[in-house]
C-alpha positions, 0 to 999 in steps of 0.5 A: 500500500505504501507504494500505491501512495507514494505513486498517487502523491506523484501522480498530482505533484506541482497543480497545487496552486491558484485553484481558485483562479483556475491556474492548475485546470489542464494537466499535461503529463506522460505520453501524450496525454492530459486532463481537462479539469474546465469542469470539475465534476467531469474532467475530459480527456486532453491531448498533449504533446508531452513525451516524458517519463519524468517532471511534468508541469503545466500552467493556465491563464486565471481564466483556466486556458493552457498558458504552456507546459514542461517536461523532463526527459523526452522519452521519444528519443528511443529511451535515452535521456535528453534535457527538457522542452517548454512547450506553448498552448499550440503544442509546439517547442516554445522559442528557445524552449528547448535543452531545459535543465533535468532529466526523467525524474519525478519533482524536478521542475515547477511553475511559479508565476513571477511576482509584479508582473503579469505576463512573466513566468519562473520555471524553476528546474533541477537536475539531480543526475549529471548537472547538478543544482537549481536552475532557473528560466523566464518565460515571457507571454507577451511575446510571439503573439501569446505564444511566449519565449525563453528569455533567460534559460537555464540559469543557475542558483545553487550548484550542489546536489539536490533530490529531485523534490522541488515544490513551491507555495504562495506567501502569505502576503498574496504576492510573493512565492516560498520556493523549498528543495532538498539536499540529496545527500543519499544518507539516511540521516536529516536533511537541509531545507533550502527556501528560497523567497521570490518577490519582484526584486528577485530570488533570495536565498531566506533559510537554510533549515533542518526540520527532520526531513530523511532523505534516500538522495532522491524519489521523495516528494513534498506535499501541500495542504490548501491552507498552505500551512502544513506540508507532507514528506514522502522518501522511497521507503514509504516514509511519510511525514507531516510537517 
């Protein structure tokens, strides 16, 4: 049963905010595939051209229409790992969307809209297998006629190992993001929390914690609650913890 949980926690990871602004309302995930949550008591089928075995995230307009998605490790290249695509709402590879920072793993990238303005996004991605560290982008919607572009790609901020359990959460004051990821230090033992805090002057590293997390280097997977004040840990070994 520990197993069936740890997959289903994966299986939703990264649509956990602005649900009432409708943000997380077309998944895309997989091989091609995708859910429509448009009306929630029916979700409908959703076409997509995602190929991965890996990270999938995706992100709407506040009226619930597909802005543009990611993935890590395209699976379409007879199995072998290849970096990661943004793909816009056409379905195509956004301008300068390609060669995005990890690879076919399970939590390592999210979506974070920018703080200040409107039509700018943070892709947030990790690379726990050969590059390692945090790495950021910045997509930019008003360009190419709301298609969007990568206009700043794979730029890093932290370069030491890390598991693959990056996750993100609305400040309190409405406006601003909390950004927290592990270290992969593959030891069974309490693990550093790095949070970082996203404004519109930038990223800043605010904390470095150690609330208890164990960590096996990697397959772990974080959680929050809709109230944003309580979050689960999920490691490999089934280990469950609420913080």
């Amino acid at each position: 049963m520990k197993k069936y949980y740890f997959i289903l926690l994966i299986s939703f990871f990264n649509y956990e905010f602005c649900p009432a602004q409708s943000r997380n309302t077309i998944w895309c995930f997989g091989d091609s595939a995708g859910i429509d949550f448009t009306i929630p008591s029916s979700p409908q089928p959703y076409s997509s051209a995602m190929r991965s075995r890996g990270t999938a995230v995706s992100i709407c307009d506040t009226l619930g229409q597909l802005l543009f998605y990611a993935h890590t490790g395209d699976t379409s290249n007879n199995g072998t790992n290849t970096r990661g695509n943004i793909l816009n709402k056409d379905h195509q590879i956004m301008e300068n969307g390609d060669s995005i920072v990890g690879i076919s793993w399970y939590q390592e990238m999210v979506i974070i809209p920018m703080p200040g303005d409107s039509h700018k996004y943070y892709l947030f991605a990790q690379d726990v297998t050969l590059t390692y560290g945090i790495y950021f982008s910045i997509i930019d919607m008003s360009l190419n006629n709301g298609l969007g572009k990568v206009i700043l790609k794979n730029q890093q901020i932290l370069n030491i190992r890390m598991a693959d359990c990056i996750t993100a959460n609305k400040h309190g004051n409405g406006r601003d993001w909390w950004l927290y990821s592990i270290l992969g230090n593959g030891n069974l033992v309490s693990t550093p929390l790095y949070t970082y805090l996203i404004t519109p002057a930038g990223i800043l590293l605010d904390t470095l914690q150690d609330p208890g997390f164990i960590s096996l280097g990697g397959f772990v997977e974080f959680r929050w609650n809709k109230q944003g004040n309580k979050m689960a840990y999920v490691n490999y070994s089934g280990l469950i913890q609420v913080f």
